[in-house]
C-alpha positions, 0 to 999 in steps of 0.5 A: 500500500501506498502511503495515501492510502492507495494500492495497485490493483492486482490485474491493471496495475493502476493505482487505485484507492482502498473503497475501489478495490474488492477480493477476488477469490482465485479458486472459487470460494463454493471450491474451498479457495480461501486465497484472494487478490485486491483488484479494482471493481472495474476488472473484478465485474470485467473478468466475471463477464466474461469468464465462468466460474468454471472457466476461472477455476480451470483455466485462469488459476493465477493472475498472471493467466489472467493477465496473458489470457487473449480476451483480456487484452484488449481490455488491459490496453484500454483500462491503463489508460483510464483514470483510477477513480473513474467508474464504469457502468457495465452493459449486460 
């Protein structure tokens, strides 16, 4: 953490204050996963959209699969350039 109070997010790497951050269960906590990482609500909702749990549980163990997996890219390149505190409205 930051000394104003602010820490990375886990999977943009943008600073973002504490109130936007939420965990992330890296094994499905309905799974027994008990391990988490901080990631902003913006990426936390993206890679819910986008992946199943299944899909997380099998394929995107770590945050660094995360990170390298192709449907995200686009997305990583678009939100580093995003402001941190700025909030996004997400279409279903």
């Amino acid at each position: 953490m930051d000394v104003d109070g602010v820490i990375r997010c886990g999977l943009c790497g943008r600073r973002t204050p504490r109130w936007q951050l939420s965990k992330h269960h890296v094994l499905p906590k309905s799974r027994g996963g008990r391990r988490s990482e901080l990631l902003c609500k913006t990426c936390h909702g993206h890679i819910h959209a986008l992946f199943s749990v299944k899909e997380l549980e099998r394929s995107y163990r770590t945050l660094d699969a995360l990170r390298a997996a192709s449907p995200l890219q686009g997305y990583l390149r678009w939100i580093r350039k995003q402001k941190p505190t700025r909030q996004f409205r997400r279409r279903r």
